[in-house]
Predicted model as a PDB file, atoms N, CA, C, CB and O in Angstrom, pLDDT in the B-factor column:
MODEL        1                                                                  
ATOM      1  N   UNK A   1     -18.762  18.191   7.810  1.00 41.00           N  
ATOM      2  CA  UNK A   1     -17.810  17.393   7.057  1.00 41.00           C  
ATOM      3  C   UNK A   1     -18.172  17.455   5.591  1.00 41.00           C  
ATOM      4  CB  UNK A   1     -17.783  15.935   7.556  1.00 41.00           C  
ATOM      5  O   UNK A   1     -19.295  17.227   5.140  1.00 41.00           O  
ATOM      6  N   UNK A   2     -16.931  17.842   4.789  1.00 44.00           N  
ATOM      7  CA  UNK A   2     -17.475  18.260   3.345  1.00 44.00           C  
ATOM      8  C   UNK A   2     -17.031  16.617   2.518  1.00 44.00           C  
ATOM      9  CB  UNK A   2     -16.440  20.021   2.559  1.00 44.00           C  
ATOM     10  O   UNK A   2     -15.861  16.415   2.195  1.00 44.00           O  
ATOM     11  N   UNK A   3     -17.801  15.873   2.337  1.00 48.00           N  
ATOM     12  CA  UNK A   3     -17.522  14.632   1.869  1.00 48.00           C  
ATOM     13  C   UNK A   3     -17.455  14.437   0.176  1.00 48.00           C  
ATOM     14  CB  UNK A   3     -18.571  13.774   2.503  1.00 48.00           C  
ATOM     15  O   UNK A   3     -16.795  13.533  -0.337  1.00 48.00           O  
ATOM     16  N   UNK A   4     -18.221  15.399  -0.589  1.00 47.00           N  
ATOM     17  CA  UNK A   4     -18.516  15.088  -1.788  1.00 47.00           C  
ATOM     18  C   UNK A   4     -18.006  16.268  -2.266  1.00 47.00           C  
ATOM     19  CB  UNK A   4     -19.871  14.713  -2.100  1.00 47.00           C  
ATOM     20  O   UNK A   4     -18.909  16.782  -2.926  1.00 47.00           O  
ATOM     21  N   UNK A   5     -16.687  17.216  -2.284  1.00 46.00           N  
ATOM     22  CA  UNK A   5     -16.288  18.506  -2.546  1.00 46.00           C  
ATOM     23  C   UNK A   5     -15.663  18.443  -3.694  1.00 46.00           C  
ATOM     24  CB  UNK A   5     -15.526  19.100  -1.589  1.00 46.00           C  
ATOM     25  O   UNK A   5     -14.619  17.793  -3.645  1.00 46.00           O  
ATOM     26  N   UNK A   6     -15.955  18.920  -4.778  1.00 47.00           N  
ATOM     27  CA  UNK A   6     -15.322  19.299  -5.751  1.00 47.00           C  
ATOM     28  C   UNK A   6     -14.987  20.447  -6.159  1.00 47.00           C  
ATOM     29  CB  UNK A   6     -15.704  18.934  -6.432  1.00 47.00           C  
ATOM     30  O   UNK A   6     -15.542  21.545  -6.125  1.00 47.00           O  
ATOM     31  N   UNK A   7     -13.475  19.872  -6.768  1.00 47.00           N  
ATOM     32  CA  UNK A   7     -12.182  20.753  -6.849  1.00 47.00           C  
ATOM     33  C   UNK A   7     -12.550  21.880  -8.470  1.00 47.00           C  
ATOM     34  CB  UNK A   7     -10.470  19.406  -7.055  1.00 47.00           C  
ATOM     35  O   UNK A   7     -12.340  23.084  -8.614  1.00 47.00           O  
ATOM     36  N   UNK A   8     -13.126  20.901  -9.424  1.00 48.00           N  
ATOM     37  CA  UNK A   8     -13.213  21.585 -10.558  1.00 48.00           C  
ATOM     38  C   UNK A   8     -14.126  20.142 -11.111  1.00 48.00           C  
ATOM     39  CB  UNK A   8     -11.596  22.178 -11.339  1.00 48.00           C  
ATOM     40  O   UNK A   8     -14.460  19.038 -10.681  1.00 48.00           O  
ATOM     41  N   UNK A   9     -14.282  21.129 -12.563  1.00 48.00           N  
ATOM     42  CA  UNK A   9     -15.194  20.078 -13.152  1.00 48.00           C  
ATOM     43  C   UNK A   9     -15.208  19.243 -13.996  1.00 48.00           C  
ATOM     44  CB  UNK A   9     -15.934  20.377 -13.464  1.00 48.00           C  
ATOM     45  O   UNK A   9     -16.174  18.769 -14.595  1.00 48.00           O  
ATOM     46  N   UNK A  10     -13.587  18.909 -14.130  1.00 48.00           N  
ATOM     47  CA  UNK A  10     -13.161  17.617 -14.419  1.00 48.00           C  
ATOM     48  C   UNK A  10     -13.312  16.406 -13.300  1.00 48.00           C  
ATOM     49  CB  UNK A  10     -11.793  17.790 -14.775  1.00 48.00           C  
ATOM     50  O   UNK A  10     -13.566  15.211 -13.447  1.00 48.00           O  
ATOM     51  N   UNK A  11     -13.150  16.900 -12.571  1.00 45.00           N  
ATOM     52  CA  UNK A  11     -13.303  15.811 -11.076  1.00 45.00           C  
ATOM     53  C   UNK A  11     -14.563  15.212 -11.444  1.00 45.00           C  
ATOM     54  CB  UNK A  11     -13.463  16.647  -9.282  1.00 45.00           C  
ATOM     55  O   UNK A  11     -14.243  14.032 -11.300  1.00 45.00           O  
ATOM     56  N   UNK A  12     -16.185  15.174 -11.945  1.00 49.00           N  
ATOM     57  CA  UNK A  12     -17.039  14.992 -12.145  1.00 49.00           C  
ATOM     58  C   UNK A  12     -17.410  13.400 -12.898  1.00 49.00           C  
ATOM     59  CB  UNK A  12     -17.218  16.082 -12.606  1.00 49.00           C  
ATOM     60  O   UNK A  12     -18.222  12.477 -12.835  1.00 49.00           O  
ATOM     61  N   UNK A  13     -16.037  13.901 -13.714  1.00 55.00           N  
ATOM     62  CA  UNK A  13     -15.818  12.231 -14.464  1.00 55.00           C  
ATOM     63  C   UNK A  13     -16.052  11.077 -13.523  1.00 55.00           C  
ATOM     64  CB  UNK A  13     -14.147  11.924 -15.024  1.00 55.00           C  
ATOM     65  O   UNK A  13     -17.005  10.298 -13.511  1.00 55.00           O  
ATOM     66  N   UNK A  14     -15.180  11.111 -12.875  1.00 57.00           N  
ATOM     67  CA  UNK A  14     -14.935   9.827 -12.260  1.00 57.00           C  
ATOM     68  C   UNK A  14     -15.182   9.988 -10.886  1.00 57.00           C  
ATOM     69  CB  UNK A  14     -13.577   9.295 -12.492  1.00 57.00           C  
ATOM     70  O   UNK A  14     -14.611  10.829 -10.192  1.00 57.00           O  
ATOM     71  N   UNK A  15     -16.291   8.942 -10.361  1.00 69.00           N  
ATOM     72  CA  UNK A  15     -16.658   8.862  -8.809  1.00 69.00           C  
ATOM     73  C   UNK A  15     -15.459   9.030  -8.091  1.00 69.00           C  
ATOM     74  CB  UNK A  15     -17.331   7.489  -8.335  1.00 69.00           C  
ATOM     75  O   UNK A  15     -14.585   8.333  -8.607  1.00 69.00           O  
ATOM     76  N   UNK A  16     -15.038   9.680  -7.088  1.00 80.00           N  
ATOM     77  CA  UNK A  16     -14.610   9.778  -6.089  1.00 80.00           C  
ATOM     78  C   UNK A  16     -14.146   8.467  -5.349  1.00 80.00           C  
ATOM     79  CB  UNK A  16     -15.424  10.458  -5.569  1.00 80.00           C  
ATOM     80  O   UNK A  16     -15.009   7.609  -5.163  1.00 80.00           O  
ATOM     81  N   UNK A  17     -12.814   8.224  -4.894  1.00 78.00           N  
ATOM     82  CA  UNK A  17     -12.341   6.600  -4.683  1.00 78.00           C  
ATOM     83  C   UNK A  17     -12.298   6.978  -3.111  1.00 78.00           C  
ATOM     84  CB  UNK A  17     -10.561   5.900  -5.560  1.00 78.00           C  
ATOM     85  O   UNK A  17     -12.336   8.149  -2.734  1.00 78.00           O  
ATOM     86  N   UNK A  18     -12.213   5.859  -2.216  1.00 89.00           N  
ATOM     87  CA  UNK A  18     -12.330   6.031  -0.995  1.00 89.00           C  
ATOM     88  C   UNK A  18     -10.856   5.773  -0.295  1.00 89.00           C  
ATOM     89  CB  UNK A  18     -13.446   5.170  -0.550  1.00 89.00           C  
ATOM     90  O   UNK A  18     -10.508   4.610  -0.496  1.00 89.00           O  
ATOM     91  N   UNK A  19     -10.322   6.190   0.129  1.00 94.00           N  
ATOM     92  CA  UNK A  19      -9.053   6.661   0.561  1.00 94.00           C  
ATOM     93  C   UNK A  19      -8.515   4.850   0.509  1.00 94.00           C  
ATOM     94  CB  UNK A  19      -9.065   7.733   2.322  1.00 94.00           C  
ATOM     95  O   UNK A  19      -7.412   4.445   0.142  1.00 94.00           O  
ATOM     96  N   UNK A  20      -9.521   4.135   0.930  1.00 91.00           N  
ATOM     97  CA  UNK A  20      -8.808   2.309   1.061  1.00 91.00           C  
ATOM     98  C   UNK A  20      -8.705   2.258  -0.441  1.00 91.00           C  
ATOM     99  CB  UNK A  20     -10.061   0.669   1.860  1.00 91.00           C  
ATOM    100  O   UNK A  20      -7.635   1.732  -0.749  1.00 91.00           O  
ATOM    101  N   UNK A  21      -9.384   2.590  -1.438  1.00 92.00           N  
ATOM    102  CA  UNK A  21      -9.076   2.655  -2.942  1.00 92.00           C  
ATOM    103  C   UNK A  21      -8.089   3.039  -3.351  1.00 92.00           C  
ATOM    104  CB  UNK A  21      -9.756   3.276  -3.607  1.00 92.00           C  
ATOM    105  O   UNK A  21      -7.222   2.337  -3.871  1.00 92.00           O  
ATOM    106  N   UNK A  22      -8.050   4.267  -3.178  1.00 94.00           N  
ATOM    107  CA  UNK A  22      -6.691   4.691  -3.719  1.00 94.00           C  
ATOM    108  C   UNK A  22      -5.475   4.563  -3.440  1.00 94.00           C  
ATOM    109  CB  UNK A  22      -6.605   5.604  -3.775  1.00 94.00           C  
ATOM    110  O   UNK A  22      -4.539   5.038  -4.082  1.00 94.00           O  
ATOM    111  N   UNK A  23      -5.413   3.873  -2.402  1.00 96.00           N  
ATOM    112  CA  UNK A  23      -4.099   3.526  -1.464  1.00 96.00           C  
ATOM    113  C   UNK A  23      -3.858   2.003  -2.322  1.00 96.00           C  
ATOM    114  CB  UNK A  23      -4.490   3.364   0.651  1.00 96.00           C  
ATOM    115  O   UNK A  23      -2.695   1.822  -2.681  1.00 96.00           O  
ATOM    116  N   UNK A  24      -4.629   1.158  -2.594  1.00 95.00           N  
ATOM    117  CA  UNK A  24      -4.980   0.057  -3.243  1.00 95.00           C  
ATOM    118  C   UNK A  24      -4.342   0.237  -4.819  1.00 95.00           C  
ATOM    119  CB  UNK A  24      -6.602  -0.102  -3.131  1.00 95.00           C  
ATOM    120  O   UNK A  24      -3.528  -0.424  -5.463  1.00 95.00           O  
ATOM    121  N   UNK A  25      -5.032   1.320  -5.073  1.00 95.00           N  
ATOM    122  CA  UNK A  25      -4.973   1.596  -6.918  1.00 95.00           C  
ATOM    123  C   UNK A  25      -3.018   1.906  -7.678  1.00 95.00           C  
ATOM    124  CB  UNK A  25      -6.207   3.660  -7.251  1.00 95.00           C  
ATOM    125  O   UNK A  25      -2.399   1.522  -8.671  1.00 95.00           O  
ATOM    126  N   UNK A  26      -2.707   2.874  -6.366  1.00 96.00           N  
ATOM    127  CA  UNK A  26      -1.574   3.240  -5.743  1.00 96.00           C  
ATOM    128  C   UNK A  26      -0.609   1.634  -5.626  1.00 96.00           C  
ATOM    129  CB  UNK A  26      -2.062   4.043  -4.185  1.00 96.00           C  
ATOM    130  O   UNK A  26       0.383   1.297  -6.274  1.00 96.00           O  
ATOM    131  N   UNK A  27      -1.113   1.130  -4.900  1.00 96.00           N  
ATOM    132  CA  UNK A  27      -0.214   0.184  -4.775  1.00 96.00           C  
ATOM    133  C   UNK A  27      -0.321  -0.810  -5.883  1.00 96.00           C  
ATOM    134  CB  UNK A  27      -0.327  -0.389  -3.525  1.00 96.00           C  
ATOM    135  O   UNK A  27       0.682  -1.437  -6.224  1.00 96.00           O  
ATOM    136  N   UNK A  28      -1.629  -1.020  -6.547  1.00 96.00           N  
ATOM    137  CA  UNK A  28      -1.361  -1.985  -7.942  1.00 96.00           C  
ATOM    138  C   UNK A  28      -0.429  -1.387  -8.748  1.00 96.00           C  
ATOM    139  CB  UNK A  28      -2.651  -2.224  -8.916  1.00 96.00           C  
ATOM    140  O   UNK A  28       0.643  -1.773  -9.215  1.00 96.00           O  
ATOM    141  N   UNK A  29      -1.091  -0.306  -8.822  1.00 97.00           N  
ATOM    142  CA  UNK A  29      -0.306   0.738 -10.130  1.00 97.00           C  
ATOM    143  C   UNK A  29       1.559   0.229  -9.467  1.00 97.00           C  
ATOM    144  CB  UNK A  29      -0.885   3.331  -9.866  1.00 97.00           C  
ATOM    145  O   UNK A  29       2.162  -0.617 -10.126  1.00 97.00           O  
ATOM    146  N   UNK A  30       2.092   0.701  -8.485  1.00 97.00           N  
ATOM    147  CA  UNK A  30       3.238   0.442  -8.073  1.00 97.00           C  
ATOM    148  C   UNK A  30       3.996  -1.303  -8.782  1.00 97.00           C  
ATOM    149  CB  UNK A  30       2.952   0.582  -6.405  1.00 97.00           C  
ATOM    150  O   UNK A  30       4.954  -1.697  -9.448  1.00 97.00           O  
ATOM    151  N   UNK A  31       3.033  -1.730  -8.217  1.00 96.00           N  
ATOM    152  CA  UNK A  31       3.756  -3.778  -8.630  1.00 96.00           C  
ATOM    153  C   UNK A  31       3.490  -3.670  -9.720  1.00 96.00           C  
ATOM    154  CB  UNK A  31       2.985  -5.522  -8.003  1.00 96.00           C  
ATOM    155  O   UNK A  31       4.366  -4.315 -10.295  1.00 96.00           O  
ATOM    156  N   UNK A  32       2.550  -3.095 -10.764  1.00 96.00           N  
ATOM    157  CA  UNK A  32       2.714  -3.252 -12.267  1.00 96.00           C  
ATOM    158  C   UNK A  32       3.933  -2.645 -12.781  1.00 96.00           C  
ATOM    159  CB  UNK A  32       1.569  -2.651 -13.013  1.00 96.00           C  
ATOM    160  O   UNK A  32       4.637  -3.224 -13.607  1.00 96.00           O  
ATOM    161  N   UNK A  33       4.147  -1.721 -12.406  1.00 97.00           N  
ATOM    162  CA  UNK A  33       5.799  -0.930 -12.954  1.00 97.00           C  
ATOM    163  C   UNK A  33       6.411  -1.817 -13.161  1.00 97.00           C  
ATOM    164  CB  UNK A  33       6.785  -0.005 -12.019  1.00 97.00           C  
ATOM    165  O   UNK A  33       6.780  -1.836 -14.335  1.00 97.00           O  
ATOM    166  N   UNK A  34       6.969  -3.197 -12.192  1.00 96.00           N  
ATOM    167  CA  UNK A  34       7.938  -3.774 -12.227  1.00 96.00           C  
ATOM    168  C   UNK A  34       7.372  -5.219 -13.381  1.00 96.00           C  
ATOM    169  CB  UNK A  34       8.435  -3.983 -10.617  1.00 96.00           C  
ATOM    170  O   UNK A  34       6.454  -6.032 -13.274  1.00 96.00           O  
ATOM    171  N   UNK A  35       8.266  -5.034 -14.269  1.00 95.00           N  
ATOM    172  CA  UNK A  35       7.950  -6.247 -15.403  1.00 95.00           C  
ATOM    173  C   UNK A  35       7.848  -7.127 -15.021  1.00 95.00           C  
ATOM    174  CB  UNK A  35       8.676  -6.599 -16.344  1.00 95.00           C  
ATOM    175  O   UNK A  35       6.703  -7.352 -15.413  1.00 95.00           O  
ATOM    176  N   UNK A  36       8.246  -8.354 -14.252  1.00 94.00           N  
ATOM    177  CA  UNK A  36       8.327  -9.223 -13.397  1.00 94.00           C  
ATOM    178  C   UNK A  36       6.791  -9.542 -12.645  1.00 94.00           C  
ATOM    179  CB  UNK A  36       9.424  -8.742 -12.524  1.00 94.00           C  
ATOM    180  O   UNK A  36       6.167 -10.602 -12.692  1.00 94.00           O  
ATOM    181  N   UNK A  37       6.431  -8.352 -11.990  1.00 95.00           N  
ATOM    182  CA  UNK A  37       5.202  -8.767 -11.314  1.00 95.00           C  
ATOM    183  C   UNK A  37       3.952  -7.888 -11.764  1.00 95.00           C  
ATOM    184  CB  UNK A  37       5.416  -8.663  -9.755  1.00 95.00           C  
ATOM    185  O   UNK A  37       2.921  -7.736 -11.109  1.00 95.00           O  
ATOM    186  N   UNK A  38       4.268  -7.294 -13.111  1.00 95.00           N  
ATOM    187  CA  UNK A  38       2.768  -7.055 -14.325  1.00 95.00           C  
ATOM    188  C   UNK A  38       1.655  -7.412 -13.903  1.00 95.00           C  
ATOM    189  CB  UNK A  38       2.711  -7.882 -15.708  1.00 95.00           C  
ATOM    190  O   UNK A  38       0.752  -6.779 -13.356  1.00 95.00           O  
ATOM    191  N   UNK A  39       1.846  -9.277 -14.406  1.00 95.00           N  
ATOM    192  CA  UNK A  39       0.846 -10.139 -14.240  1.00 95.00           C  
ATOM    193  C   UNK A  39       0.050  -9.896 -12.801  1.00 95.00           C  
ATOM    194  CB  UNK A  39       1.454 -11.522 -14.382  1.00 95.00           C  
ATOM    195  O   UNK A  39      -1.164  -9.750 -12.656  1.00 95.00           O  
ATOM    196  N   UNK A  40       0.723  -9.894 -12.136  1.00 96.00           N  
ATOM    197  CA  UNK A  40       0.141 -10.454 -10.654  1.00 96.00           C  
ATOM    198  C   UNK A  40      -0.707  -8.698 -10.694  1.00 96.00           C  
ATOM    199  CB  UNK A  40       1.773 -10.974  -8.919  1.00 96.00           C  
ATOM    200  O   UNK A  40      -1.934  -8.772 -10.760  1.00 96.00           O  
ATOM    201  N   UNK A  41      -0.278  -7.643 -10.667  1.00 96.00           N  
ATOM    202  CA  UNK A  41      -0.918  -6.432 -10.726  1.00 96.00           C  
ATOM    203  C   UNK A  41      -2.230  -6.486 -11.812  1.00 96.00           C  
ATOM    204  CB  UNK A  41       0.196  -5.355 -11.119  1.00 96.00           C  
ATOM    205  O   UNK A  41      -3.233  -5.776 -11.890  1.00 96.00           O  
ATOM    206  N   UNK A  42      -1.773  -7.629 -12.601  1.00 95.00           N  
ATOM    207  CA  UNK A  42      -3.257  -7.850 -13.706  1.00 95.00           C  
ATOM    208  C   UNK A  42      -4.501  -8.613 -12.862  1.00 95.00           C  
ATOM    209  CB  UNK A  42      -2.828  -9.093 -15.291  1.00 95.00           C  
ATOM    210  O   UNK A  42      -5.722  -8.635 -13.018  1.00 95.00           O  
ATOM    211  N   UNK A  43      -3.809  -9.077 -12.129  1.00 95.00           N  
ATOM    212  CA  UNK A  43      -4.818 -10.069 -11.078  1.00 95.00           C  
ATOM    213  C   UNK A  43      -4.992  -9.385 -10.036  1.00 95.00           C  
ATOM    214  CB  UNK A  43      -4.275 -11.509 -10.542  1.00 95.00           C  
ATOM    215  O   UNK A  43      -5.914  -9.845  -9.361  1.00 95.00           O  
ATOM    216  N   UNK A  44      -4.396  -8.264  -9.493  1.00 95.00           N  
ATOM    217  CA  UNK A  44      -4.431  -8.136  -8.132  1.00 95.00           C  
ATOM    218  C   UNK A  44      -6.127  -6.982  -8.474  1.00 95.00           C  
ATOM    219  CB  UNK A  44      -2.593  -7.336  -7.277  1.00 95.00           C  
ATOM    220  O   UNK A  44      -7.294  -7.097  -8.098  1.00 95.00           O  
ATOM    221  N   UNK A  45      -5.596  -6.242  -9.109  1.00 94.00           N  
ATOM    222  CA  UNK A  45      -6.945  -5.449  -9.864  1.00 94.00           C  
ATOM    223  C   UNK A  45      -8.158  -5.498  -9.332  1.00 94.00           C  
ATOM    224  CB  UNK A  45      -7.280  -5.923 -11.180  1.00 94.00           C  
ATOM    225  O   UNK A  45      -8.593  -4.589  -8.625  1.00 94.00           O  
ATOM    226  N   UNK A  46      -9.038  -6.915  -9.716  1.00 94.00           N  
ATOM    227  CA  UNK A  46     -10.165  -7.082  -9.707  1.00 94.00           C  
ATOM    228  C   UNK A  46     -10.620  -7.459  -8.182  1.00 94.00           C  
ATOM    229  CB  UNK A  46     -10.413  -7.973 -10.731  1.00 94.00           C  
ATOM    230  O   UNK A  46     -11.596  -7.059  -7.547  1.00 94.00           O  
ATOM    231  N   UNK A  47      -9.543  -8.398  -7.800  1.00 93.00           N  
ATOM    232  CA  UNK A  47     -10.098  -8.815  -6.300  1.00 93.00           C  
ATOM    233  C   UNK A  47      -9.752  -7.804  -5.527  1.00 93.00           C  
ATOM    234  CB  UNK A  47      -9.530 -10.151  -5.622  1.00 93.00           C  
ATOM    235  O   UNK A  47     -10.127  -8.164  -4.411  1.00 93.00           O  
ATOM    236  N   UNK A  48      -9.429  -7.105  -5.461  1.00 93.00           N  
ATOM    237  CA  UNK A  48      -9.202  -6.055  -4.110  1.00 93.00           C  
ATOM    238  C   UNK A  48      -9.584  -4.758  -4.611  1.00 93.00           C  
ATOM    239  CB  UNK A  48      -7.539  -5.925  -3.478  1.00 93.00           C  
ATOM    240  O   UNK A  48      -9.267  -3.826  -3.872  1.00 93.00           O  
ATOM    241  N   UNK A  49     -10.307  -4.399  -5.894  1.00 92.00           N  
ATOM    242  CA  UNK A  49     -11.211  -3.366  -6.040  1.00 92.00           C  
ATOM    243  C   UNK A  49     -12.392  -3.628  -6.382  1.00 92.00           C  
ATOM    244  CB  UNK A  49     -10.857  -2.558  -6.785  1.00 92.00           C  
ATOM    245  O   UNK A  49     -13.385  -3.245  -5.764  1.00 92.00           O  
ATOM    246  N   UNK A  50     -12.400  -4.438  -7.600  1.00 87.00           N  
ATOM    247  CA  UNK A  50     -13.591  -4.734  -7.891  1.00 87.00           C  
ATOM    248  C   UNK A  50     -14.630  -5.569  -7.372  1.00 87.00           C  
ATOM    249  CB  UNK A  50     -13.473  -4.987  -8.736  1.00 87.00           C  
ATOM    250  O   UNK A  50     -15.807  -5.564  -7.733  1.00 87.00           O  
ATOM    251  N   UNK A  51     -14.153  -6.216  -6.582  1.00 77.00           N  
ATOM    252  CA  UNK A  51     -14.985  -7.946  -5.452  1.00 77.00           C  
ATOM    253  C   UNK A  51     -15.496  -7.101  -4.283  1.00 77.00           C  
ATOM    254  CB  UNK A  51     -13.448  -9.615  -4.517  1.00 77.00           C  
ATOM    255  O   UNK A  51     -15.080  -6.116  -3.674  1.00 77.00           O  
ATOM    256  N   UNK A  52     -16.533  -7.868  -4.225  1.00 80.00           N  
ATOM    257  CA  UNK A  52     -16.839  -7.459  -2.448  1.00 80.00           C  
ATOM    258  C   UNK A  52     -16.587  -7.366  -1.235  1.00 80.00           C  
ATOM    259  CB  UNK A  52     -17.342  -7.753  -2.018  1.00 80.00           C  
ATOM    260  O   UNK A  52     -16.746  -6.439  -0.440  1.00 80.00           O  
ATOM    261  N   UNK A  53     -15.834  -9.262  -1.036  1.00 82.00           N  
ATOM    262  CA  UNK A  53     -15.337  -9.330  -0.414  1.00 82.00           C  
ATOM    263  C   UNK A  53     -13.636  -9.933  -0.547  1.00 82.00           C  
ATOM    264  CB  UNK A  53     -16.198  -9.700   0.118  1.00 82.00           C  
ATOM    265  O   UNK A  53     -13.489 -10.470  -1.645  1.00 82.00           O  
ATOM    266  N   UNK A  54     -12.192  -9.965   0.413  1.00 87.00           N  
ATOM    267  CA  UNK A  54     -11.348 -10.097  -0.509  1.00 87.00           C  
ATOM    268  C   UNK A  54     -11.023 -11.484   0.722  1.00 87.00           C  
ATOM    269  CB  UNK A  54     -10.205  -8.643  -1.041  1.00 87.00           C  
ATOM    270  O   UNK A  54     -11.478 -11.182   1.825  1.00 87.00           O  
ATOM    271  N   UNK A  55     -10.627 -12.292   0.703  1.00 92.00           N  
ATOM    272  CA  UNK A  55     -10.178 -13.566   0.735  1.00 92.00           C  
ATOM    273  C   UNK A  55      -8.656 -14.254   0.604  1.00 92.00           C  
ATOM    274  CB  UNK A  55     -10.857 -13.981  -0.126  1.00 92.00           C  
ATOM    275  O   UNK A  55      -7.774 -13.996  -0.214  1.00 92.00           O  
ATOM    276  N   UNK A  56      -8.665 -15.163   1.635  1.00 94.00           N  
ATOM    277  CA  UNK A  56      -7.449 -16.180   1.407  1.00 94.00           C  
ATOM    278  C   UNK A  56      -6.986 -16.577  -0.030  1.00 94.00           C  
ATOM    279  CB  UNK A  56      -7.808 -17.501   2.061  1.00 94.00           C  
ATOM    280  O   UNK A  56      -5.873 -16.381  -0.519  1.00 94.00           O  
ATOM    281  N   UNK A  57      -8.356 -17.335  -0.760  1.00 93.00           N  
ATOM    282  CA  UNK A  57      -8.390 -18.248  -1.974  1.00 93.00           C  
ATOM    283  C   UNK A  57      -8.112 -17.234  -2.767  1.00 93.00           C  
ATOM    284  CB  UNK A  57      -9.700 -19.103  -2.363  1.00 93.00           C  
ATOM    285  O   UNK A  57      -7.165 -17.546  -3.488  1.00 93.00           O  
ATOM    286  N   UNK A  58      -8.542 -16.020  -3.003  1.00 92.00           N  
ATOM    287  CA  UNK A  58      -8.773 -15.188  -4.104  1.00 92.00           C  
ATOM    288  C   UNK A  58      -7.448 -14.424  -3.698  1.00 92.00           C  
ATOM    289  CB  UNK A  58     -10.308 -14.332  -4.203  1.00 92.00           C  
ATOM    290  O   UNK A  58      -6.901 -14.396  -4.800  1.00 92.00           O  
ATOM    291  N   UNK A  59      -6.573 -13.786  -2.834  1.00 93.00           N  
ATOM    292  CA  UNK A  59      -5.282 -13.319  -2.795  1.00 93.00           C  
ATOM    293  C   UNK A  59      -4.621 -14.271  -2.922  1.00 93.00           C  
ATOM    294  CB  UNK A  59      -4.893 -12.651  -1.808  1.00 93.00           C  
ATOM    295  O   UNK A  59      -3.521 -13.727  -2.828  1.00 93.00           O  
ATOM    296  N   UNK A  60      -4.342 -15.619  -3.111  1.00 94.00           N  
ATOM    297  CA  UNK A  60      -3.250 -16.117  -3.357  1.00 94.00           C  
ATOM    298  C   UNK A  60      -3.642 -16.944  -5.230  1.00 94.00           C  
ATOM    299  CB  UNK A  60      -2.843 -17.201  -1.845  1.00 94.00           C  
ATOM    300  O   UNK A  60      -2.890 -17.437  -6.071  1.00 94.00           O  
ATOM    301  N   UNK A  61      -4.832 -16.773  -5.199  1.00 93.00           N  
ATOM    302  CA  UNK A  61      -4.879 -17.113  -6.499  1.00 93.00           C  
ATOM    303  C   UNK A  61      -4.095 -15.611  -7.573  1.00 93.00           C  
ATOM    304  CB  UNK A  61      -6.680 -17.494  -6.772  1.00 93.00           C  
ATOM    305  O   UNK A  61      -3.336 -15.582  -8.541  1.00 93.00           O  
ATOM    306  N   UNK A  62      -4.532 -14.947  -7.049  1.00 93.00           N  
ATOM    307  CA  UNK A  62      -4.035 -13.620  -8.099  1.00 93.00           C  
ATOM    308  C   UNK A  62      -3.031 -13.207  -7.573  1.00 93.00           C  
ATOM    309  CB  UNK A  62      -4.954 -12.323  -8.322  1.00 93.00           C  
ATOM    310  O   UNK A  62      -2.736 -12.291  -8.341  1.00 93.00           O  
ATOM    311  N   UNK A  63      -1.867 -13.224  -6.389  1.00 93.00           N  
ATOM    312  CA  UNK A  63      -0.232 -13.478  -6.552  1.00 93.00           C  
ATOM    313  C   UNK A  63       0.187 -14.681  -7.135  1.00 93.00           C  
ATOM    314  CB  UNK A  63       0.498 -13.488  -5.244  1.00 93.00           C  
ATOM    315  O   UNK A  63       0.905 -14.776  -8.131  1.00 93.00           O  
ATOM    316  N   UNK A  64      -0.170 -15.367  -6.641  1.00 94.00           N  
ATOM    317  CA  UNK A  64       0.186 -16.989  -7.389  1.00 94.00           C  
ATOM    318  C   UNK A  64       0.204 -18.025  -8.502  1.00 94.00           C  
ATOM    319  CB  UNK A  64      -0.222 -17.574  -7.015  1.00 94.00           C  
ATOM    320  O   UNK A  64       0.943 -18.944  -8.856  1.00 94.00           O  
ATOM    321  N   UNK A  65      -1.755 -17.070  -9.182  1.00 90.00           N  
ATOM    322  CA  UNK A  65      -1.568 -17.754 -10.407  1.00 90.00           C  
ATOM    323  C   UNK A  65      -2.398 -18.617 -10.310  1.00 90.00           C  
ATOM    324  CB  UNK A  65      -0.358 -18.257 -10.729  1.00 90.00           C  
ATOM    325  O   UNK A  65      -2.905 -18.831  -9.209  1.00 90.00           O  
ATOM    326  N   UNK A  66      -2.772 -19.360 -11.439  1.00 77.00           N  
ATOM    327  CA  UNK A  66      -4.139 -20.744 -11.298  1.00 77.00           C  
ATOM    328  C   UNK A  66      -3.481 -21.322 -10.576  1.00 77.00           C  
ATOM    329  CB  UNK A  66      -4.736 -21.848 -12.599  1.00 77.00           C  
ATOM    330  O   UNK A  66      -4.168 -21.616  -9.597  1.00 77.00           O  
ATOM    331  N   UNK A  67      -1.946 -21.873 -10.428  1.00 63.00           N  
ATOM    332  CA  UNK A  67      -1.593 -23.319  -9.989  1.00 63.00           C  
ATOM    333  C   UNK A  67      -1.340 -23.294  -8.420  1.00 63.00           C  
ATOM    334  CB  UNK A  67      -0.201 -23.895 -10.805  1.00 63.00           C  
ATOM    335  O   UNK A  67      -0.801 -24.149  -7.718  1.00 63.00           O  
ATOM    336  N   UNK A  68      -1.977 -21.859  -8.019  1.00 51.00           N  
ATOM    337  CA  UNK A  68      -1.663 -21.782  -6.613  1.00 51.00           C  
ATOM    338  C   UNK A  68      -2.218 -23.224  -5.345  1.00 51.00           C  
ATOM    339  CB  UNK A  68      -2.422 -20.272  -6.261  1.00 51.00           C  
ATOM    340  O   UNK A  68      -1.938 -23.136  -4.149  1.00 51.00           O  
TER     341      UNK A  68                                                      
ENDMDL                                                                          
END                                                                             
């Protein structure tokens, strides 16, 4: 299994995302397009890539907003 294969040597830049990443990155990137739900793609960001673990409190705080 070739896990760490690179294509060229620009690929080098940036670690390699794990298929649940990019499907993720993919789908923020998608809800930011729409002006309307920007914000929430500004929030959705950190908790479901950057956090460890992802949560009730923390997905409805970042669709919802502080006043969730």
């Amino acid at each position: 299994m070739m896990k760490n294969c690179v294509m060229d040597g620009d690929s080098q830049q940036e670690p390699e995302q794990s298929v649940v990443n990019r499907v993720l990155s993919t789908f923020i990137a998608a809800v930011g397009e729409d002006e309307a739900l920007s914000e929430v793609a500004k929030r959705l960001k950190p908790v479901l890539l950057d956090g460890d673990t992802v949560n009730e409190a923390s997905l409805r705080q970042a669709i919802f907003g502080d006043d969730a």
